[in-house]
ZAVEX-489499 format. One record per residue: residue number from 1; residue in one letter; x, y, z of N, C-alpha, C, CB in turn. Coordinates in nm, 4 decimals, always signed. Glycine has a CB too. Example, Ala and Ser with C-alpha at 12.3 -4.5 7.8 and 13.67 -1.06 7.14 Angstrom:
% residues 2
(1, A, (+1.3190, -0.5690, +0.7800), (+1.2300, -0.4500, +0.7800), (+1.3200, -0.3300, +0.7800), (+1.1308, -0.4473, +0.9046))
(2, S, (+1.2850, -0.2250, +0.7080), (+1.3670, -0.1060, +0.7140), (+1.2900, +0.0030, +0.7870), (+1.4084, -0.0598, +0.5725))
***
This chain:
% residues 152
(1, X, (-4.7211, -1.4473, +3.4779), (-4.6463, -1.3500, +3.4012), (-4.5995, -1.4089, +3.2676), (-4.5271, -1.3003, +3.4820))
(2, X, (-4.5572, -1.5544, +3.2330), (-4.5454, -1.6571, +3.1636), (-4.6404, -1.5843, +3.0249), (-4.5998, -1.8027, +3.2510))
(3, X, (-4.7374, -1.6394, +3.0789), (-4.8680, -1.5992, +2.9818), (-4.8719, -1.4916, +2.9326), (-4.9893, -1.5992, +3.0342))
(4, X, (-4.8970, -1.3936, +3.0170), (-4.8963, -1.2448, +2.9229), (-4.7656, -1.2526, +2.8233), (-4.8758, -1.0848, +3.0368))
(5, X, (-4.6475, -1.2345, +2.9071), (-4.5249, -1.2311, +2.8238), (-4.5622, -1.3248, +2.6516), (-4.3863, -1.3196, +2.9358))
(6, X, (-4.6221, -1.3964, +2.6668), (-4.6366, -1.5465, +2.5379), (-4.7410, -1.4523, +2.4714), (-4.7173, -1.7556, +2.5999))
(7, X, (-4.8595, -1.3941, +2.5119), (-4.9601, -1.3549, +2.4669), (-4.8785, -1.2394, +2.4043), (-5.0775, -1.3370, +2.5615))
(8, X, (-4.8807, -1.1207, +2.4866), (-4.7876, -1.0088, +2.4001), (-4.6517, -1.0244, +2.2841), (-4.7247, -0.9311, +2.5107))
(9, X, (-4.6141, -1.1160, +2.2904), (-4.4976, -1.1507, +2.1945), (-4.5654, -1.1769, +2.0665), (-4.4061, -1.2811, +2.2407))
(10, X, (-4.6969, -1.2766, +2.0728), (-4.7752, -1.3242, +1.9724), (-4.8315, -1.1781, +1.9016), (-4.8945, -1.4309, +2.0360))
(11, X, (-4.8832, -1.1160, +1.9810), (-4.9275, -0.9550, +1.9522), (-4.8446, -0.8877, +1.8893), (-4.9499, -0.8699, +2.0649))
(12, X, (-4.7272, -0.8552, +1.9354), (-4.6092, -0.7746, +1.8767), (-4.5875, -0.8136, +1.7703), (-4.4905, -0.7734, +1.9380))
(13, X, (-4.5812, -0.9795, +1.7042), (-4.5373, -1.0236, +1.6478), (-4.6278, -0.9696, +1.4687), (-4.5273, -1.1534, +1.7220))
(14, X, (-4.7453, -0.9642, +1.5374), (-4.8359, -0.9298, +1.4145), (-4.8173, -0.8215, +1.3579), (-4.9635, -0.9256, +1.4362))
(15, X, (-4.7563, -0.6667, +1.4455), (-4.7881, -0.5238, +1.4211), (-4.6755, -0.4756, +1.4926), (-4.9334, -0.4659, +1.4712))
(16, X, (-4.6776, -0.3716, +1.4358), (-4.6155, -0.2875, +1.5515), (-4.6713, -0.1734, +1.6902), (-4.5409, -0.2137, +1.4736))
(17, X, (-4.6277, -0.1833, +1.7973), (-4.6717, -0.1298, +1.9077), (-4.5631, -0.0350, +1.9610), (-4.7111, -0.2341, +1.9996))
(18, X, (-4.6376, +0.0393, +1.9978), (-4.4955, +0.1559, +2.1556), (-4.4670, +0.0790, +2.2569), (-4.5697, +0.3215, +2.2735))
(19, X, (-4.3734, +0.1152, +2.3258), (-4.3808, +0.0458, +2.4706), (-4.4811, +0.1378, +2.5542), (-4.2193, +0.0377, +2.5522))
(20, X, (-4.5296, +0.2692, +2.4892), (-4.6119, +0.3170, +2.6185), (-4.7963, +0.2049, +2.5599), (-4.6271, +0.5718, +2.6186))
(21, X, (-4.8202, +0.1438, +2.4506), (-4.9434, +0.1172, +2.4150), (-4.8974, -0.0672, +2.4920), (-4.9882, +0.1560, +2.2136))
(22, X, (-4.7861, -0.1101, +2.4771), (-4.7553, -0.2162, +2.4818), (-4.7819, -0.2447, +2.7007), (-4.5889, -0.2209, +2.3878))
(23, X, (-4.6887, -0.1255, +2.7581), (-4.7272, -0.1091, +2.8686), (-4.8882, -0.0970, +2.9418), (-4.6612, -0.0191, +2.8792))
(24, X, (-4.9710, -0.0267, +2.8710), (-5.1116, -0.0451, +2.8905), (-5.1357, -0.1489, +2.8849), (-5.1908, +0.0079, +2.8223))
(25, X, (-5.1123, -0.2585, +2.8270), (-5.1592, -0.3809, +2.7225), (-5.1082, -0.5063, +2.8283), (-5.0617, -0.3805, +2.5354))
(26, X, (-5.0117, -0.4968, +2.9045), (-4.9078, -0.5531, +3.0042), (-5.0145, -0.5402, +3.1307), (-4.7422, -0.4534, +3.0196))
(27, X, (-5.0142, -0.3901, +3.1990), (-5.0654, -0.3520, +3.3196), (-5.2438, -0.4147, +3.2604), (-5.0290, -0.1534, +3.3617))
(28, X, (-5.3186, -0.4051, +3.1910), (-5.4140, -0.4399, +3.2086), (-5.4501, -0.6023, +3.2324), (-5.4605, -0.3813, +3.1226))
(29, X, (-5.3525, -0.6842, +3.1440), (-5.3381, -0.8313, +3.1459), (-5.2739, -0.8829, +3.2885), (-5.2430, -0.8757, +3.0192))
(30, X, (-5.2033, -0.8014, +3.3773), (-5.1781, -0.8353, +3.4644), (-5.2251, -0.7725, +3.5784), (-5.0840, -0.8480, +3.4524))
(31, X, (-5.3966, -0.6922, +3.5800), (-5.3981, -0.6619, +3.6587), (-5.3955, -0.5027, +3.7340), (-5.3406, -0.7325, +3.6644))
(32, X, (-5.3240, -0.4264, +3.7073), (-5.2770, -0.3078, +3.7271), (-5.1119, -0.3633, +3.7873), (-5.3875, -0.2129, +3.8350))
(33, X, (-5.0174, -0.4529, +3.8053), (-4.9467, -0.4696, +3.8774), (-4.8483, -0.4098, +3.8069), (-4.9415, -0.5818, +3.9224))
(34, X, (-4.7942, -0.2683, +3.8262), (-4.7322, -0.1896, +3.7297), (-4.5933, -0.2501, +3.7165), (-4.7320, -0.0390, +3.7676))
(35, X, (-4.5496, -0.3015, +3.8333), (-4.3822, -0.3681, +3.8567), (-4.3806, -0.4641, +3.7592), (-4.3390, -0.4494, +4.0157))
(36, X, (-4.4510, -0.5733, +3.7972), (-4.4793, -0.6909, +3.6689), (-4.4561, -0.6493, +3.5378), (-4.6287, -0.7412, +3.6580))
(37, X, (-4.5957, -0.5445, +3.5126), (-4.6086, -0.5103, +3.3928), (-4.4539, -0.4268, +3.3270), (-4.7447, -0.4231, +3.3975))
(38, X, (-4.3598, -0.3468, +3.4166), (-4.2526, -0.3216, +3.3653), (-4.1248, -0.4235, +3.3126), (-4.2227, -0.2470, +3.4471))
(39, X, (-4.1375, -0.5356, +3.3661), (-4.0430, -0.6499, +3.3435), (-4.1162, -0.7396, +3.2382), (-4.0083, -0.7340, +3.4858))
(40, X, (-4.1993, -0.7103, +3.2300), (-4.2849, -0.7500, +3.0779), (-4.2366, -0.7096, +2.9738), (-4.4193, -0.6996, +3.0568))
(41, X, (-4.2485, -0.5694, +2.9804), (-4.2259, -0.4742, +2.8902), (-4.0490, -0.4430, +2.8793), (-4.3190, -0.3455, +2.9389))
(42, X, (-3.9693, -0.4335, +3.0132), (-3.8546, -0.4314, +2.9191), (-3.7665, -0.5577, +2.8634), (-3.7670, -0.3509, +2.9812))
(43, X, (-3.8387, -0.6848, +2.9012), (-3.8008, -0.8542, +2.8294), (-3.8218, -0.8259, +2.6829), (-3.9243, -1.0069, +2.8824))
(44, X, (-3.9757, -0.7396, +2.6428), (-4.0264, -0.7548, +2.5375), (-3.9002, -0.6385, +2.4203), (-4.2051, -0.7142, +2.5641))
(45, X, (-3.8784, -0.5319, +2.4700), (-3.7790, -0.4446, +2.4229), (-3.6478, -0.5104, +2.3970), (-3.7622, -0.3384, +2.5149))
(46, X, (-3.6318, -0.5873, +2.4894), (-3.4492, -0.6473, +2.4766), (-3.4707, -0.7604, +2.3638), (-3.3648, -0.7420, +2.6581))
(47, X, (-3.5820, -0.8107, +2.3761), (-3.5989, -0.8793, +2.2760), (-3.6401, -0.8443, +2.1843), (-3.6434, -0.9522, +2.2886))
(48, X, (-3.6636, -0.7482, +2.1260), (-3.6875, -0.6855, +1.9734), (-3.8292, -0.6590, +1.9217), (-3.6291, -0.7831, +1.8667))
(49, X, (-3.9239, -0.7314, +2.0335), (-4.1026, -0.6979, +2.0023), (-4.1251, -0.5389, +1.9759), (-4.2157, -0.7415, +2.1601))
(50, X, (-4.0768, -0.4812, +2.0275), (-4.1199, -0.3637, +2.0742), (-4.0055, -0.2598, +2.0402), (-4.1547, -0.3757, +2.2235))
(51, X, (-4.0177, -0.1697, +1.9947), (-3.8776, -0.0394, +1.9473), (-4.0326, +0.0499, +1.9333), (-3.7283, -0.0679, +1.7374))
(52, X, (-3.9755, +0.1493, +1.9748), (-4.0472, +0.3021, +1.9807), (-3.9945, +0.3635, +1.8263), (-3.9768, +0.4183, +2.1400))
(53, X, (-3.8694, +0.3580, +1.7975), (-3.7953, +0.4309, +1.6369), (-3.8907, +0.3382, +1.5438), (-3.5753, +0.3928, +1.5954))
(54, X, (-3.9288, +0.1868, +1.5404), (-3.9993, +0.1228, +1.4304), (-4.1224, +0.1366, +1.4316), (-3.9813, -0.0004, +1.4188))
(55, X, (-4.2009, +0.1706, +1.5334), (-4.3382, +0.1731, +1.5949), (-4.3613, +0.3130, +1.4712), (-4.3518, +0.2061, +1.8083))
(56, X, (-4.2761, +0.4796, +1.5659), (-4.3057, +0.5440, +1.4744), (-4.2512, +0.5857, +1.3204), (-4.3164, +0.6138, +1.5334))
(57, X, (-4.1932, +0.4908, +1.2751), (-4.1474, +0.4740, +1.1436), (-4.2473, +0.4250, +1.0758), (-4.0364, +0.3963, +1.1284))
(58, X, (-4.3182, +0.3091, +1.1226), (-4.4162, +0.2483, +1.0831), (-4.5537, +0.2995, +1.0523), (-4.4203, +0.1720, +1.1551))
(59, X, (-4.5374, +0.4104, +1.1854), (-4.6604, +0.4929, +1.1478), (-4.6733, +0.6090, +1.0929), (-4.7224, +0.5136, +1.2331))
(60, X, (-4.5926, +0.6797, +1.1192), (-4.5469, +0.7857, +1.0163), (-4.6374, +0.7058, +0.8101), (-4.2967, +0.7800, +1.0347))
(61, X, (-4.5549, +0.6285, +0.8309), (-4.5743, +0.5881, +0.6789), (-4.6611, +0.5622, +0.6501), (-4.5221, +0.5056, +0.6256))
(62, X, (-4.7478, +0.5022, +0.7736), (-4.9026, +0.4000, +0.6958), (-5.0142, +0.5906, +0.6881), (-5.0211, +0.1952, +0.8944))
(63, X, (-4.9633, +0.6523, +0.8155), (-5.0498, +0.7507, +0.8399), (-5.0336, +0.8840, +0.6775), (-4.9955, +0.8141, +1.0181))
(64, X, (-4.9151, +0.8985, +0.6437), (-4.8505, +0.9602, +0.5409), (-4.9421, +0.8924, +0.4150), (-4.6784, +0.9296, +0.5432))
(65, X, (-4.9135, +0.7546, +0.3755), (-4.9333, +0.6762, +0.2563), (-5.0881, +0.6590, +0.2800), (-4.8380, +0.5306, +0.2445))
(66, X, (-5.1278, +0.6200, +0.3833), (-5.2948, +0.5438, +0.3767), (-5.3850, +0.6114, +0.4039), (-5.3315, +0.4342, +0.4641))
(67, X, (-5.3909, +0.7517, +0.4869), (-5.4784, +0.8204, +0.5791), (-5.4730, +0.9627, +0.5112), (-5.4274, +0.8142, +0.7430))
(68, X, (-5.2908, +1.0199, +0.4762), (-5.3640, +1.0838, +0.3812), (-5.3273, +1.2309, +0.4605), (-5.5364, +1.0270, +0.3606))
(69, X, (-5.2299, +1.2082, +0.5751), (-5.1963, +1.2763, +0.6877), (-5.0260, +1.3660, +0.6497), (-5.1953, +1.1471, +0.8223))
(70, X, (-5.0400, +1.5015, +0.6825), (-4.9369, +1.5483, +0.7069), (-4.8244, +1.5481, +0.8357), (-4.9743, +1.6363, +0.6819))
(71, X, (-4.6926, +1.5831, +0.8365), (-4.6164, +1.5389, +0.9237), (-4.6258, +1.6327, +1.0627), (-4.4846, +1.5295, +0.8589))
(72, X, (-4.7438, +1.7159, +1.0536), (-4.7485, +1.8003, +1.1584), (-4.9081, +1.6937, +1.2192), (-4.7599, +2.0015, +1.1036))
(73, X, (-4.9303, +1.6794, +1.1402), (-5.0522, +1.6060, +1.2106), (-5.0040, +1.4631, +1.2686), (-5.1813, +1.5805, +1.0970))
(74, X, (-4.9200, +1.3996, +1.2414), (-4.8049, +1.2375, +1.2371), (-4.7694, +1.3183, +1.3486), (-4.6554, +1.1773, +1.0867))
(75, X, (-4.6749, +1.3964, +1.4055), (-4.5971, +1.4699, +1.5122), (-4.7008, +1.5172, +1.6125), (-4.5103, +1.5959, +1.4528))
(76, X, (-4.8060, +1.5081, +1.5894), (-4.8928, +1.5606, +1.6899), (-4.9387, +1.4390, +1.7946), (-5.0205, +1.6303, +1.6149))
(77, X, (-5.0060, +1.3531, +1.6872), (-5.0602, +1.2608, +1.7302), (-4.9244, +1.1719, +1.7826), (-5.1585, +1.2059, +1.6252))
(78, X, (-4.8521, +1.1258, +1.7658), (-4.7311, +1.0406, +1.8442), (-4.6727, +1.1514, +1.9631), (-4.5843, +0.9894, +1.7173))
(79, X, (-4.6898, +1.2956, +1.9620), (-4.6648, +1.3181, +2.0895), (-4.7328, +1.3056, +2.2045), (-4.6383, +1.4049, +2.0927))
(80, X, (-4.8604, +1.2869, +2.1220), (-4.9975, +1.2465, +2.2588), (-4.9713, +1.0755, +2.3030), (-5.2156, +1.2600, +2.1699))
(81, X, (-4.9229, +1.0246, +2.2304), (-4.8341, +0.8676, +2.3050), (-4.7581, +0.8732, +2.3805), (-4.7532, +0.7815, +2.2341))
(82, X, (-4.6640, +0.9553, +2.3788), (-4.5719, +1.0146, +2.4869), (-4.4427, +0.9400, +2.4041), (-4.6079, +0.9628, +2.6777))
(83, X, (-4.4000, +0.9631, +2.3077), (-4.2845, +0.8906, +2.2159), (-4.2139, +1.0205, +2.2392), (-4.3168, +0.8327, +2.0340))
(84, X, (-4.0608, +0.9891, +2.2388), (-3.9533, +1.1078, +2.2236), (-3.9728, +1.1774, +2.0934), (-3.7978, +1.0542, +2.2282))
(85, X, (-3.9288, +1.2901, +2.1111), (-3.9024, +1.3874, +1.9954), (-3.8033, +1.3173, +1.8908), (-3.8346, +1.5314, +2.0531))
(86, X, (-3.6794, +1.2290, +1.9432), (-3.6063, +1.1705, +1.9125), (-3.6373, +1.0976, +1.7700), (-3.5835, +1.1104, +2.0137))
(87, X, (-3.7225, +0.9904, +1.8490), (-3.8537, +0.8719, +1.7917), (-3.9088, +0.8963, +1.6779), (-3.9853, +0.8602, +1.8774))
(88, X, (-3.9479, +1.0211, +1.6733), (-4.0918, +1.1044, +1.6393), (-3.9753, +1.1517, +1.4589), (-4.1584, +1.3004, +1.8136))
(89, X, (-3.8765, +1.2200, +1.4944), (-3.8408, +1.2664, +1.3905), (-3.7601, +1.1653, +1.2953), (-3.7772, +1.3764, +1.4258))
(90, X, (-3.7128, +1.0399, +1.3645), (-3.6819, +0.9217, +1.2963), (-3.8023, +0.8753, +1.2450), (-3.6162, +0.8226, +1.3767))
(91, X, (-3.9430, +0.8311, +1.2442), (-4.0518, +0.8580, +1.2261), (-4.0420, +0.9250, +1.1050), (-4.1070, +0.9148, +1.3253))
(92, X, (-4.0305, +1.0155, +1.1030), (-4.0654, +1.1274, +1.0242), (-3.9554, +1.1265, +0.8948), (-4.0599, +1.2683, +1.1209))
(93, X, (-3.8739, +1.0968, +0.9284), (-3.7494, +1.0759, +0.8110), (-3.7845, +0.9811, +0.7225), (-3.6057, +1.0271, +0.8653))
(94, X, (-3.8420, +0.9082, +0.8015), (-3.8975, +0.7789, +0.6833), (-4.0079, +0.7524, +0.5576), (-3.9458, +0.6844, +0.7587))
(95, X, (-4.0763, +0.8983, +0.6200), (-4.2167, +0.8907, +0.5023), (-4.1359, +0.9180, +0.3578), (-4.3651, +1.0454, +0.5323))
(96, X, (-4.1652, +0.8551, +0.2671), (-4.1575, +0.8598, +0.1036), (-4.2109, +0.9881, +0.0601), (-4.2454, +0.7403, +0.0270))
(97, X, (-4.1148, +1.0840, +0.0741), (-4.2142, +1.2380, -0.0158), (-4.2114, +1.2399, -0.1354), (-4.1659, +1.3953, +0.0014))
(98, X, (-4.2283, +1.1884, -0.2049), (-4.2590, +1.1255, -0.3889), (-4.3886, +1.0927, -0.3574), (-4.1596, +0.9630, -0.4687))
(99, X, (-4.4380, +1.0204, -0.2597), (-4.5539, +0.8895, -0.2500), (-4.6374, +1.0633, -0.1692), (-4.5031, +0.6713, -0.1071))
(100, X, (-4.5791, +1.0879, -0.0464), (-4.6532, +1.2220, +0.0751), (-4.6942, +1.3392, -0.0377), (-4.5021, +1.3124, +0.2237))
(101, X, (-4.6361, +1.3679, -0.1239), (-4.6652, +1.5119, -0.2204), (-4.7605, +1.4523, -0.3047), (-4.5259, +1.5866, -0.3196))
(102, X, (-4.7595, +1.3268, -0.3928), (-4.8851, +1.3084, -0.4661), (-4.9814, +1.2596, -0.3731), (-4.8734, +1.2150, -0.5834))
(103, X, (-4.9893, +1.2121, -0.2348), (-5.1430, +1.2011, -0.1485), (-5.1602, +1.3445, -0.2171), (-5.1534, +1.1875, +0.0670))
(104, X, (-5.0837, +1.4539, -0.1168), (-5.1244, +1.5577, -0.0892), (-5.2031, +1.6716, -0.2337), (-4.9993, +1.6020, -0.0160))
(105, X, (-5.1210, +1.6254, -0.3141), (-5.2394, +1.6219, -0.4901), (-5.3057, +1.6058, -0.4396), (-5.2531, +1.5258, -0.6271))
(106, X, (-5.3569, +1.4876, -0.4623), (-5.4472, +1.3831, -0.5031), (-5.6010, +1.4588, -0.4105), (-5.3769, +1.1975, -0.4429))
(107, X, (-5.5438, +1.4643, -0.2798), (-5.6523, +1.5233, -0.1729), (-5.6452, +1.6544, -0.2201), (-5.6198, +1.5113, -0.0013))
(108, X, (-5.5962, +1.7540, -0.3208), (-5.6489, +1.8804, -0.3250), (-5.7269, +1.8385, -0.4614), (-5.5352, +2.0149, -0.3239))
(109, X, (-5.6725, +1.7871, -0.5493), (-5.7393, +1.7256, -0.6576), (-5.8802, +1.7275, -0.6662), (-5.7052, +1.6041, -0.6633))
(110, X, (-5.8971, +1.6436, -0.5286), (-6.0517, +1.5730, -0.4851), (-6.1236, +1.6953, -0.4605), (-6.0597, +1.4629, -0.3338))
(111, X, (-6.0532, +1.7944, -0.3500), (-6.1158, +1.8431, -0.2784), (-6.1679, +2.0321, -0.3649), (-6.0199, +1.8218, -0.1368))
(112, X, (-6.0832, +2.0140, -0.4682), (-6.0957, +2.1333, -0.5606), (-6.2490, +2.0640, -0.6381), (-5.9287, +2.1616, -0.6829))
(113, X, (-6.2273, +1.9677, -0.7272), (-6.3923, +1.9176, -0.7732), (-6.4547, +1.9477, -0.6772), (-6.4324, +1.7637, -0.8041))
(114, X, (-6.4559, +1.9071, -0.5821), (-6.5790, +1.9348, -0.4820), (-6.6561, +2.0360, -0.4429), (-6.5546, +1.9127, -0.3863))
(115, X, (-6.5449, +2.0840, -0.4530), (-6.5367, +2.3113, -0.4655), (-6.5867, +2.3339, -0.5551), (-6.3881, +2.4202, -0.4915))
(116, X, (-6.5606, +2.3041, -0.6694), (-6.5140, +2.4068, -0.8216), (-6.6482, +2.5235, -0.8294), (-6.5138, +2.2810, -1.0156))
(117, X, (-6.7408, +2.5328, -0.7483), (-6.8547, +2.5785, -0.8171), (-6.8494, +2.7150, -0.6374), (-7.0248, +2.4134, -0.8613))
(118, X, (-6.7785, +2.6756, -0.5445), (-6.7719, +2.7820, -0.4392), (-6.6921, +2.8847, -0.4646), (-6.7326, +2.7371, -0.3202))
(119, X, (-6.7249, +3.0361, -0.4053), (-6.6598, +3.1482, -0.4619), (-6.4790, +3.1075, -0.3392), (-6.7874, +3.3401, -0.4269))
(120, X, (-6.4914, +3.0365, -0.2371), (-6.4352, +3.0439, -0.1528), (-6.3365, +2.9454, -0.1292), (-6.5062, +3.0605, -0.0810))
(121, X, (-6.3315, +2.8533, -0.2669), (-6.2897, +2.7223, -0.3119), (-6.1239, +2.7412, -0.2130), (-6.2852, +2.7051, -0.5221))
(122, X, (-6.0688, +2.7768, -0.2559), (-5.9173, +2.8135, -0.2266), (-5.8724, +2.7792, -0.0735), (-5.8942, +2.9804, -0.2528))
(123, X, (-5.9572, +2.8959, +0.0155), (-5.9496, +2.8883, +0.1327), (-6.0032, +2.7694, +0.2101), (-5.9940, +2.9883, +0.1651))
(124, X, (-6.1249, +2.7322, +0.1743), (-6.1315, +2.5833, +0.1927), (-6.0432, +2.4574, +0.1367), (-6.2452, +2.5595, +0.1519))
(125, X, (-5.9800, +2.5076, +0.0626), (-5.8896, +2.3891, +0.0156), (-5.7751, +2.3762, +0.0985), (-5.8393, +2.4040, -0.1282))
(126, X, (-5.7411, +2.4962, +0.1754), (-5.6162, +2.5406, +0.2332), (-5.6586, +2.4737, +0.3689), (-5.5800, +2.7150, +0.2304))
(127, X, (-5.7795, +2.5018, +0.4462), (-5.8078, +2.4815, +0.5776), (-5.8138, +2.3188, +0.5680), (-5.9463, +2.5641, +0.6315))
(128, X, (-5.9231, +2.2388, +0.4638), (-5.8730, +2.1116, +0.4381), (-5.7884, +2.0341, +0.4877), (-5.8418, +2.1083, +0.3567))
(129, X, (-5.6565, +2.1283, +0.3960), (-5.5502, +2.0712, +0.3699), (-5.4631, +2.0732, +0.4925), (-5.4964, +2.1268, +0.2585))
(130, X, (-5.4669, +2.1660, +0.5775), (-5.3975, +2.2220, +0.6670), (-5.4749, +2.1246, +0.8119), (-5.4143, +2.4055, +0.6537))
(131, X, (-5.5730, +2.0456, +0.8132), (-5.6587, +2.0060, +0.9031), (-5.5940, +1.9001, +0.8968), (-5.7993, +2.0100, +0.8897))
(132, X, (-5.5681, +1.7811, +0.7870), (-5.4672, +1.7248, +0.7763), (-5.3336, +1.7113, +0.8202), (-5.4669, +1.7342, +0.7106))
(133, X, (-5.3019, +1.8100, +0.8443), (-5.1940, +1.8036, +0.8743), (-5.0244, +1.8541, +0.7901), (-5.2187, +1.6900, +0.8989))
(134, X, (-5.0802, +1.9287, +0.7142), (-4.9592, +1.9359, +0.5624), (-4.9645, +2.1166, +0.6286), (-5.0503, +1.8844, +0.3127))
(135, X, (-4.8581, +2.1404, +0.6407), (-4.8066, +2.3110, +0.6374), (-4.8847, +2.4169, +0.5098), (-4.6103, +2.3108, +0.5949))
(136, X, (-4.8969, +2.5349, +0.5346), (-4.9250, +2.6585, +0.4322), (-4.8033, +2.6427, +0.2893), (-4.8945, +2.8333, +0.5362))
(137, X, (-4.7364, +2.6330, +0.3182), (-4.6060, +2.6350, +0.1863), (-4.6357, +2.4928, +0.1301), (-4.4060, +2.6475, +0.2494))
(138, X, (-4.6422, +2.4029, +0.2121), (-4.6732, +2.2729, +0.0771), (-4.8129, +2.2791, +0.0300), (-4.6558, +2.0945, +0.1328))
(139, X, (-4.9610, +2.3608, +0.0578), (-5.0197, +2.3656, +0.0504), (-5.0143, +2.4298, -0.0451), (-5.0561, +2.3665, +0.1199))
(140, X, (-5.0156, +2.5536, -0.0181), (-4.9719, +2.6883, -0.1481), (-4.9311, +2.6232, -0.2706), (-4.8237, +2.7997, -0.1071))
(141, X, (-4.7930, +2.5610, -0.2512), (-4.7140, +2.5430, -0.3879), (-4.8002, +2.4301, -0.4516), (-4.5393, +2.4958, -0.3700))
(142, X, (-4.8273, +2.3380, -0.3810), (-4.9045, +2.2206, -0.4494), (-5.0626, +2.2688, -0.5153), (-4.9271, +2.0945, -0.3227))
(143, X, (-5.1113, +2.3744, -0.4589), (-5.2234, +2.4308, -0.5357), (-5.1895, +2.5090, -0.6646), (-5.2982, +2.5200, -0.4474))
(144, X, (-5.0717, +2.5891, -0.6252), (-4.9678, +2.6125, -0.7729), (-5.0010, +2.5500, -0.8795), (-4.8224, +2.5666, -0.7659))
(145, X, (-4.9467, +2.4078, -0.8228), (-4.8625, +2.3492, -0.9136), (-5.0401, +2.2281, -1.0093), (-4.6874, +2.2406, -0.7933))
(146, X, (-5.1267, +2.2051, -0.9193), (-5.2386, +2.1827, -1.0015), (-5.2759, +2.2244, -1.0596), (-5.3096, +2.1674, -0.9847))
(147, X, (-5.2909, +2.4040, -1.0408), (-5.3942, +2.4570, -1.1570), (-5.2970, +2.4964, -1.2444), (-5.5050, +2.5843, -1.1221))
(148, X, (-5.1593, +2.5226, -1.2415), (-5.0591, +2.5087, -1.3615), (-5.0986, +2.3699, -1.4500), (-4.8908, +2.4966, -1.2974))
(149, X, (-5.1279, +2.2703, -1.4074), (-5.1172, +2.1455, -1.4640), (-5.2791, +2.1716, -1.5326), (-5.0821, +2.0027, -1.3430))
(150, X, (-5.3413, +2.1993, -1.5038), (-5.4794, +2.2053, -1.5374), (-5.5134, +2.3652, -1.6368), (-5.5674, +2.1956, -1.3753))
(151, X, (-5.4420, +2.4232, -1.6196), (-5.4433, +2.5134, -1.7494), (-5.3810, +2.4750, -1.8682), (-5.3862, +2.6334, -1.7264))
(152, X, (-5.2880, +2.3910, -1.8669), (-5.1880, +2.2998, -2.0200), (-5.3137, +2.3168, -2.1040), (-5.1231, +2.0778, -2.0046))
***
């Protein structure tokens, strides 16, 4: 148990993890021995490897900033982890919407060139956008607010 515990700490130490990805990660290194694997996992929590609020704070942001993802699509996917609602909306408090509204440009930006020549440009920009993960109202206004910028 020594070992895993040393191995997973080294792990944690690099990234951030859930305790439900961290628990898989436990029960498989030890085996299926789920008891073990729980005294793994709550050593690793008391000791600070592991927080579910930093896990999805962490991801919220990389998924927001790097991927390009809206907070309905961020809320979807961390509820299929099995993270609290709690978790999820601390998570969610954290994305930079200065940095989340210009992705969300930037990807209609792209995705309007790509269009510009379809009669149907719009609605594909919307379904796009909305596949992602970004709501109808930030969608809408942010298409607004490009072709305002692009008529100057």
């Amino acid at each position: 148990m020594n070992r895993v515990l040393t191995s997973l700490r080294n792990l944690c130490s690099k990234r951030e993890y859930s305790v439900p990805d961290i628990m898989d990660k436990a029960q498989k290194a030890l085996d299926g021995n789920r008891k073990a694997a729980s005294e793994v996992v709550s050593i690793l929590v008391k000791e600070g490897y592991v927080d579910n609020r930093r896990y999805c704070a962490a991801f919220a942001s990389d998924k927001s900033s790097l991927s390009g993802w809206g907070k309905t699509k961020i809320r979807f996917q961390l509820k299929l982890k099995g993270l609290s609602v709690e978790d999820i909306d601390y998570g969610l408090s954290r994305i930079d919407a200065e940095k989340a509204d210009a992705k969300l440009e930037k990807i209609i930006r792209n995705r309007m060139k790509f269009l510009k020549d379809d009669p149907q440009w719009k609605m594909k920009v919307i379904r796009f956008a909305a596949g992602r993960g970004y709501d109808f109202d930030e969608i809408a206004s942010t298409i607004e607010k490009v072709l305002s910028v692009g008529e100057e």
